[in-house]
LOKEZA-449719 format. One line per field, with one value per residue (C-alpha): residue in three letters; y, z negated, x negated; residue number from 1. Coordinates in steps of 0.5 Angstrom, whole numbers, plus 500, padded with zeros to 3 digits. Example, Ala and Ser with C-alpha at 12.3 -4.5 7.8 and 13.67 -1.06 7.14 Angstrom:
LOKEZA-449719
r = c(ALA_SER)
y = c(491_498)
z = c(484_486)
x = c(475_473)
k = c(1_2)
This chain:
LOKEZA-449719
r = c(UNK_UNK_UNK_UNK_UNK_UNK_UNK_UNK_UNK_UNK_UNK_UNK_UNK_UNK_UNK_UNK_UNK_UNK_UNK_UNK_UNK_UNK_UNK_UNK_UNK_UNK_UNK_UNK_UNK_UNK_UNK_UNK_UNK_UNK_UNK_UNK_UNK_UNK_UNK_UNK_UNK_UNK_UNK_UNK_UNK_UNK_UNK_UNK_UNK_UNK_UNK_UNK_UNK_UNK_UNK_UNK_UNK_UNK_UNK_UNK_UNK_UNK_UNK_UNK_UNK_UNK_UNK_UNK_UNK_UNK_UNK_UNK_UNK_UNK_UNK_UNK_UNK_UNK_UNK_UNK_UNK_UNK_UNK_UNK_UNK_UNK_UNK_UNK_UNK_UNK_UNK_UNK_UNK_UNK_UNK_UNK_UNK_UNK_UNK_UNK_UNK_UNK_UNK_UNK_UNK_UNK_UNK_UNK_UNK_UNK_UNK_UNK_UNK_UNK_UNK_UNK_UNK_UNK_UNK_UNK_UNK_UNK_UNK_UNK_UNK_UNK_UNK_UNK_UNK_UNK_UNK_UNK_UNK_UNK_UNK_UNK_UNK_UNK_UNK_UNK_UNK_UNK_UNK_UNK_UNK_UNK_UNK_UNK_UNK_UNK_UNK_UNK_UNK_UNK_UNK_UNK_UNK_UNK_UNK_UNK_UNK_UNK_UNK_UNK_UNK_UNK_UNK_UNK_UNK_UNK_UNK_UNK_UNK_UNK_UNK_UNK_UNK_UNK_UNK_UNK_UNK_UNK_UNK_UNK_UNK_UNK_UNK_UNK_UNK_UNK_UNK_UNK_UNK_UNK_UNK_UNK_UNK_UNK_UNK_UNK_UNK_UNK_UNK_UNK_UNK_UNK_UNK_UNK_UNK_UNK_UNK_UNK_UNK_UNK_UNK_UNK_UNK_UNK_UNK_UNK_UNK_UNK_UNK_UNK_UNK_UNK_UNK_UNK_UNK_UNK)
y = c(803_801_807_808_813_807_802_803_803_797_793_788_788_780_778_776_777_771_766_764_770_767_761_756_752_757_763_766_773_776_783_783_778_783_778_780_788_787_786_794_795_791_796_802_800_799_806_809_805_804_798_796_788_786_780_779_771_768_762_762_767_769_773_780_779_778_783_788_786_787_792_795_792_793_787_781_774_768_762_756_750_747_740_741_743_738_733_737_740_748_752_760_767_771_778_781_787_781_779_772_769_762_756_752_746_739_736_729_729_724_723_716_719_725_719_718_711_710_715_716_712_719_721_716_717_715_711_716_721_716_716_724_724_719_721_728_731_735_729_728_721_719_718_712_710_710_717_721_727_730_735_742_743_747_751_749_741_740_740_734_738_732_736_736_731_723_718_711_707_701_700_705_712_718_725_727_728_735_733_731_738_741_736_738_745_744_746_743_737_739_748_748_744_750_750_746_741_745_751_747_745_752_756_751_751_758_759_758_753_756_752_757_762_761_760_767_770_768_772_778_781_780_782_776_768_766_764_764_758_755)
z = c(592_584_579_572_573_576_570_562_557_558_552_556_564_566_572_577_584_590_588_595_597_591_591_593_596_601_605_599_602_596_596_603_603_604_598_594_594_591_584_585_585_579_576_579_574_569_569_570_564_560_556_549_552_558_561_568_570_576_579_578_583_587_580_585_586_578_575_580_576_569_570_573_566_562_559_560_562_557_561_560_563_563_561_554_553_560_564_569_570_573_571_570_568_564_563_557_551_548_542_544_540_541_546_545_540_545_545_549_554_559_566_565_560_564_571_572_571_577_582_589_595_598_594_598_603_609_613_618_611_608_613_614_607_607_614_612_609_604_602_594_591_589_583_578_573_569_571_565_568_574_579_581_582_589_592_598_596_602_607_605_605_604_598_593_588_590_586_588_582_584_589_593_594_592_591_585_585_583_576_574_578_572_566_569_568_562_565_562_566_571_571_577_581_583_589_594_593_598_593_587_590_592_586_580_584_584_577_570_565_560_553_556_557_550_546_548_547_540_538_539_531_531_526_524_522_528_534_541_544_550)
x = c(707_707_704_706_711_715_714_715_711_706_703_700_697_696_694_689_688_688_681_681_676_672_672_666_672_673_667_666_668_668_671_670_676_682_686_680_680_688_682_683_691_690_684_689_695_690_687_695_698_693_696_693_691_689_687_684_683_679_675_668_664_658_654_653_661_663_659_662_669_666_663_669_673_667_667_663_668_669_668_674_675_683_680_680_687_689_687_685_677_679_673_676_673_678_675_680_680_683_678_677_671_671_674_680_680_678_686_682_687_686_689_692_697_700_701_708_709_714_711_716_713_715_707_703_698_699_693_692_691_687_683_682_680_676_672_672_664_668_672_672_673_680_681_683_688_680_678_678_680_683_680_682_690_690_694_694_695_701_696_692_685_679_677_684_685_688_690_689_692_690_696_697_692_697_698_699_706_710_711_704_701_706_703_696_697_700_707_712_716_721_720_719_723_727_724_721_715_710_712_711_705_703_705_703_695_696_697_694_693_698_696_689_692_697_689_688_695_693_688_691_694_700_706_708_704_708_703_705_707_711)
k = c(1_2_3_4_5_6_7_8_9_10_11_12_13_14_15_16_17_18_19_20_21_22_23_24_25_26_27_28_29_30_31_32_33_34_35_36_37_38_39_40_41_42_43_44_45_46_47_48_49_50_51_52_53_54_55_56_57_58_59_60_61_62_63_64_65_66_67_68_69_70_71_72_73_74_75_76_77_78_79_80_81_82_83_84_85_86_87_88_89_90_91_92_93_94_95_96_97_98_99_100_101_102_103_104_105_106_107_108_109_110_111_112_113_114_115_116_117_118_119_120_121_122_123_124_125_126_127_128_129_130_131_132_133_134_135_136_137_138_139_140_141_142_143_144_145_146_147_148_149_150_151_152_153_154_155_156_157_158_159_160_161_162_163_164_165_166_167_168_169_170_171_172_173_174_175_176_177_178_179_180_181_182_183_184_185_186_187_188_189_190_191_192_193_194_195_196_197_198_199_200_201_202_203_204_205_206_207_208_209_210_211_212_213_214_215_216_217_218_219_220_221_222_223_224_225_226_227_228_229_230)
């Protein structure tokens, strides 16, 4: 029901439709998958308003379903993984007009410096859960103080899904707590706990790793010398 008529003049269209439908996580769908169509809403509004930038983001996809995106868009995307700004390893396609030509500096962030130093007991894993993972084909290894990275933040990480990322710090295997999902995506401490921790959990696995997202916002010309920033 959003058209242009509603909205004002728009500078920049930012979005990304639901990476379920994608994702090699998931059944892979495509656009077959209803939340993945809302990719056309966004091209809609695209066409409607017209707006100087865009920037559309996604999870790495089936070849046939990403070049229906860019060809739609008429750009090829620029691949970024988060783990040059972050302590996370999150693949993305960003499609935009925006003339991005290079990747974020390497900034060496490794996950033992994002760890709470006293996590709430109320974050570890039960032996039930321990379990689950651990017998689960689709389990992932947990993760040490000595990893370097962490893996993919996921919306879903309240249900305790084999596939998420844990933290077995030597003491206890853990989730990684709300405040460290924030410091993966490169949020700072405490933004969103406004809201529940399945909430926090959900919207920041959902979102985007914002020092990414900042790289790219820098390349647009701005009037002044002064770059974006959190």
């Amino acid at each position: 029901t959003v058209t242009a008529g509603n909205l004002p003049t728009i500078d920049l269209l930012l979005g990304g439709s639901p990476c379920q439908g994608f994702s090699t996580s998931g059944n892979m769908l495509g656009f077959n998958d209803a939340r993945s169509k809302l990719f056309f809403e966004y091209v809609r509004i695209l066409q409607e308003c017209k707006p100087k930038y865009f920037l559309l983001e996604n999870v790495a996809m089936k070849k046939q379903d990403q070049d229906i995106v860019s060809n739609t868009l008429g750009v090829q995307p620029i691949m970024i993984n988060s783990n040059l700004v972050s302590a996370q390893n999150r693949k993305r396609l960003y499609w935009t007009n925006i003339p991005v030509d290079d990747l974020p500096e390497d900034r060496g962030i490794m996950l033992a410096s994002i760890l709470e130093s006293n996590p709430n007991p109320k974050y570890n894993l039960s032996p039930s859960a321990v379990s689950k993972i651990l017998n689960s084909p689709w389990a992932k290894p947990f993760y040490t103080t000595a990893s370097p990275k962490a893996g993919t933040l996921i919306a879903g990480y309240m249900k305790i899904p084999a596939d998420a990322s844990y933290i077995d710090d030597g003491n206890v295997k853990r989730k990684f707590t709300p405040t460290e999902a924030e410091r993966l995506q490169t949020i700072p401490d405490g933004y969103t706990a406004c809201v529940s921790d399945t909430r926090r959990y959900h919207g920041l696995g959902n979102g985007w790793t914002v020092d990414v997202i900042v790289h790219i916002f820098n390349k647009i010309g701005f009037q002044t010398s002064t770059n974006v920033t959190k």
